[in-house]
C-alpha positions as CSV (number, residue, x, y, z in Angstrom):
1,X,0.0,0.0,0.0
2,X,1.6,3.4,-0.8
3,X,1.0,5.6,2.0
4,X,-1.4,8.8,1.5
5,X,1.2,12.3,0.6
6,X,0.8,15.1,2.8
7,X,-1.6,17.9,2.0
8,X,-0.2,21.0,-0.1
9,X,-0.4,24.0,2.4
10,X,-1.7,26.8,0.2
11,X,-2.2,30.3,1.0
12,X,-5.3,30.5,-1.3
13,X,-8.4,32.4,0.0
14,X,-10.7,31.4,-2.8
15,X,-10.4,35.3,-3.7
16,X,-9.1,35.0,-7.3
17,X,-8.4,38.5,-8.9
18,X,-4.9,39.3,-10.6
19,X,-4.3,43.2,-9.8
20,X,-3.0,44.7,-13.4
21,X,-0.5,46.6,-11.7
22,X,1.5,44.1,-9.4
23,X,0.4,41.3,-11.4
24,X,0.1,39.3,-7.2
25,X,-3.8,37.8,-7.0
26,X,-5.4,39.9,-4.6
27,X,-6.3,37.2,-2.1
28,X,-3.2,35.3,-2.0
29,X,-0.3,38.0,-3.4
30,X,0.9,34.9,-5.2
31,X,1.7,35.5,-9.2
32,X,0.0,33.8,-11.7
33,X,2.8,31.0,-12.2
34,X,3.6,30.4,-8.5
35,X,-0.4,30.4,-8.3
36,X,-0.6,27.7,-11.7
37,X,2.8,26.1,-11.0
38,X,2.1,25.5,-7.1
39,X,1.4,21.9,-6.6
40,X,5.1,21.1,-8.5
41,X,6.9,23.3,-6.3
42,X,9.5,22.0,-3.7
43,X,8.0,22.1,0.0
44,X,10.9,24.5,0.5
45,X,10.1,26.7,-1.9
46,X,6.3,26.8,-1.1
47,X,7.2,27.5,2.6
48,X,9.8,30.5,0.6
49,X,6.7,32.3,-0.9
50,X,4.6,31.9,1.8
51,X,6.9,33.8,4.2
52,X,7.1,36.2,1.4
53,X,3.5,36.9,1.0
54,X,2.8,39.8,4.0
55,X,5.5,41.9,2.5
56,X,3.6,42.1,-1.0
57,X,0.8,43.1,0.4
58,X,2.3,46.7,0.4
59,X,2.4,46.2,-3.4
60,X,-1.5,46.4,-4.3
61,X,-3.2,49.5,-3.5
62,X,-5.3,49.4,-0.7
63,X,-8.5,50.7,-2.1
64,X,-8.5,47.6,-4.3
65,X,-8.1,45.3,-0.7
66,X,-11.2,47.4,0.4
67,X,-9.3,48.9,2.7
């Protein structure tokens, strides 16, 4: 019997809206490939843009946050 993987840990909010200007999804603040290449990426490097995600907030303008 193979044993059952691990969930994917995701930051994905079911919010899915690219903002033109930063190009980061406005519910995640992942990019379109990170976003579509996800599920290949190393646990290492998931865990990399996850710890990278508050800071890009700061990228999208508020307004479009509803903030």
């Amino acid at each position: 019997m193979n044993p059952v993987p691990a969930p994917i840990v995701t930051p994905c909010v079911k919010v899915c809206a690219v903002d033109g200007e930063s190009g980061l999804c406005l519910g995640c603040f992942r990019t379109l490939p990170e976003i579509a290449g996800w599920a290949k990426l190393t646990a290492e490097r998931r865990a990399e843009i996850m710890a990278e995600l508050p800071a890009r907030r700061s990228r999208i303008d508020p307004r479009k946050l509803g903030l």
